[in-house]
N, C-alpha and C positions, 0 to 999 in steps of 0.2 A: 639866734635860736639855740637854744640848751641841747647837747648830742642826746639820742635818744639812750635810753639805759639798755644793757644786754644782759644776756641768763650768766654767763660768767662774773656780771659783776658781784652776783648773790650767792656766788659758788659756798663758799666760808659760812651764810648764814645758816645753815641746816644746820642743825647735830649728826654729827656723825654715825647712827645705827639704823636701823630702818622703821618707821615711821609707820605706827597704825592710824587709819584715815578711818573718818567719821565720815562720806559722803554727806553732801548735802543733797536738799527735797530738788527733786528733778519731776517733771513731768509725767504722773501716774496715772492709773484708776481713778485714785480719792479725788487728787487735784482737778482733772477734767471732765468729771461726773459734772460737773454744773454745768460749763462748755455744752457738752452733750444733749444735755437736756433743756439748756437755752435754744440751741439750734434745731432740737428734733420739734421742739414745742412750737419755734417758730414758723419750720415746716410744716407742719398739722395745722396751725392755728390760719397759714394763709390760703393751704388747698379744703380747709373746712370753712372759711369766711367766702371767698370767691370762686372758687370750686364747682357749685353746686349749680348758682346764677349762671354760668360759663355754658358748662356743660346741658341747661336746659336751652338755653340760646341757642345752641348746636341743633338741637335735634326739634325745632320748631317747623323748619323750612321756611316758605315763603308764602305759604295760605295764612295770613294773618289780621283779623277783623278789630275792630274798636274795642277792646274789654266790656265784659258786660256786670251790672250788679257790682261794680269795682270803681271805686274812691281815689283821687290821689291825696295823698296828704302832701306836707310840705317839702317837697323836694331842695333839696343844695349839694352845689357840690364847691370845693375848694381847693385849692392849689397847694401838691406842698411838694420841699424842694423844685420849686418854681416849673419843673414841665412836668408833675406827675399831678393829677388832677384823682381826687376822692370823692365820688357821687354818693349820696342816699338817698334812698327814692322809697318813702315810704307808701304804704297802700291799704285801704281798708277793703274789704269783701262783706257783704252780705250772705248770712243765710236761713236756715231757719232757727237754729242756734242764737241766732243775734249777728255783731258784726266782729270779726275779727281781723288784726292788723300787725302785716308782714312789712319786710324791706327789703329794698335788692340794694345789693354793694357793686359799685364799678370801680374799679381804679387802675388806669390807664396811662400812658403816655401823652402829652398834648390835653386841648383847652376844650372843654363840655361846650357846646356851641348853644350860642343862645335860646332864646324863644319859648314856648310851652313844653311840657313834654307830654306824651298819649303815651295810655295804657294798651297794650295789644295782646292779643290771644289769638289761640289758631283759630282757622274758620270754622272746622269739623272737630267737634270736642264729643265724646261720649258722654251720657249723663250719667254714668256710674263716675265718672275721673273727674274732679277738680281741675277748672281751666288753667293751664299751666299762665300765670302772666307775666308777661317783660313788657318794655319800654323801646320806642324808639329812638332814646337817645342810648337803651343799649347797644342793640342792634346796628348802628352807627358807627361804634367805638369796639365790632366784636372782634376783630381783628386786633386792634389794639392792646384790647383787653387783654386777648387772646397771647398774644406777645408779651407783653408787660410781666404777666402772670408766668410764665416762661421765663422768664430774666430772673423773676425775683427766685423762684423754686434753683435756675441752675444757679444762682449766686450760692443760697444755702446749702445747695449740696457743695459745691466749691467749698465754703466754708467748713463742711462736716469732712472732708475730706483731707482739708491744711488741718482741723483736729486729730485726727487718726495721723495724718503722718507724723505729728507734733508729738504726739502721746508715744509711737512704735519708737521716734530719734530720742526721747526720754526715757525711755525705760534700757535702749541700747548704751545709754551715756551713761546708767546709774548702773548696771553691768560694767561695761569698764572702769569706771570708779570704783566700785568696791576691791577689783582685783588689785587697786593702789598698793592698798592696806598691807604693810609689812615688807613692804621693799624699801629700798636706797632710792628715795625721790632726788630729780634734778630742776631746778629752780628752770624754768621758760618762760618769756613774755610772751602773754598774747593779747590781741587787738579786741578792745571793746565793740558793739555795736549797738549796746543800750540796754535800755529794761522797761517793760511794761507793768503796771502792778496789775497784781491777781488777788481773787480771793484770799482769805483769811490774815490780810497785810501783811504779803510779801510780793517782792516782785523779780520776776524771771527775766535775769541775764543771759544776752546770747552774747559770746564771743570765741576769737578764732584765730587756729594757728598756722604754720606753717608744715604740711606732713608730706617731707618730700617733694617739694613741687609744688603741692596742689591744698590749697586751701579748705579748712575744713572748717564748719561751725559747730559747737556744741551749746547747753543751756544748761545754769543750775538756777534752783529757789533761794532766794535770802531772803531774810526778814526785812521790811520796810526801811528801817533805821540802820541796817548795816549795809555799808557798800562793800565791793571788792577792793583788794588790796592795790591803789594805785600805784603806779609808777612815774608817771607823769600828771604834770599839775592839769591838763586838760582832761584827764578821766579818760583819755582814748587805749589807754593799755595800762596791765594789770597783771601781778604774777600770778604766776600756776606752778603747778608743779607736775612732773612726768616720769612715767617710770623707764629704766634703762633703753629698753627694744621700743620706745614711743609711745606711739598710741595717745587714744582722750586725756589732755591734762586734766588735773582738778583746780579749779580756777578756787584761789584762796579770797576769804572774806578780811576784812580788816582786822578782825581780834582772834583769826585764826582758829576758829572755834570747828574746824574739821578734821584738827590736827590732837591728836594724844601728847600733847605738849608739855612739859611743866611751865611754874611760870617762871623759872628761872630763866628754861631756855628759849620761851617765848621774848623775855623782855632783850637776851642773846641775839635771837634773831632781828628784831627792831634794831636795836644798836649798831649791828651787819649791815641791817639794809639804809639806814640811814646816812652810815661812813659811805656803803657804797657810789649813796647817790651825791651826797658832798663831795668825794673825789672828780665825779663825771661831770657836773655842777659848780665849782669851786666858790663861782659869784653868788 
């Protein structure tokens, strides 16, 4: 196994004066406004889809008679991701208007249990109110329901949550990045942990150093087609660069494109880094 590369090997490749830094796109506003809006939409769209069904099932109690002047249509339900089970249970009404036709939504944990299903309404309904109706195969599953519907709501708040903290660690990381700008940078490896792609074809690097002890991660945007500037042929570390007293390096991209570079001392510094790692490398 080939020795791994050190910050000292690339000591030489920098130009000697201090170095304005173009940050790159870090985790903003712009960038997780879709985020946001994926997850609040998903929010809303699950306590307004099931919500509604749920919470009338709550407040029915147990005086509950055959539906009356009420149709079933064709009821199914189907399994997805194999134990969450999706009912539709449609339903027509009569009135004098003619007839109109609603649906109740379940989706639960565990398997719709066989057989017919009946329409029910309370026993005592005022004739000013519309008979509120559910199903016995709600009322079966309202607990479930009940729960289910709970899991999915605390997942996406979980989720909305790892966003904000996602979005606060990116806009803290493009604050120290910017203070790069115009210092004596020192070449540091740091350890990959990957990338996800994000909107507008780019995908967000998280990787991480050593500060003092204690392990830190940080994240930048690149564009789809550009990687970071490896160091080792597995991709698992990458240089950066660091300003004197420490602190967030800025993790360089392959063509250098965050650096006020020429190309003279860009192709400089490739030649540095290249000698470097043929000496460490020799085979």
């Amino acid at each position: 196994m080939a020795p791994l590369p050190s910050a000292e090997d690339f000591a030489a490749a920098l130009p000697d004066r201090p170095i304005t830094v173009r940050p790159p796109a870090t985790a903003g506003p712009a960038s997780m406004a879709g985020v946001f809006a994926m997850l609040l939409g998903l929010l809303g769209g699950a306590l307004w889809w099931l919500g509604p069904d749920l919470a009338r099932d709550w407040s029915l109690g147990r005086d509950l008679v055959e539906a009356r002047d009420v149709r079933l249509g064709e009821a199914r339900c189907v399994s997805r991701v194999m134990i969450v089970a999706v009912c539709e249970v449609p339903y027509h009404t009569h009135s004098g208007a003619g007839a109109d036709t609603a649906t109740l939504w379940y989706l639960f944990i565990g398997s719709a249990a066989g057989g017919p299903i009946r329409l029910l309404e309370a026993g005592q309904q005022s004739e000013r109110t519309p008979a509120a109706v559910t199903t016995d195969l709600g009322l079966a599953k309202l607990y479930h329901r009940t729960i289910t519907l709970l899991l999915v709501v605390a997942f996406l708040a979980f989720c909305i949550w790892l966003s904000i903290d996602t979005l606060r660690a990116g806009m803290a990381t493009r604050r120290e990045l910017v203070r790069l700008s115009g210092q004596r940078l020192a070449p540091v490896i740091v350890g990959l942990e990957g990338s996800i792609p994000i909107a507008h074809r780019r995908k967000r690097w998280t990787y991480l150093w050593d500060d003092g002890g204690a392990t830190r991660r940080a994240h930048v945007e690149l564009p789809s087609r550009v990687d970071p500037l490896f160091v080792t042929p597995d991709g698992k570390r990458a240089m950066a660069l660091q300003a004197p007293e420490g602190g967030v390096p800025l993790l360089l991209d392959a063509q250098l494109g965050s650096l006020d570079l020429t190309e003279a001392e860009k192709a400089a510094f490739f030649d540095a880094c290249r000698a470097a790692l043929a000496r460490r490398n020799p085979h």
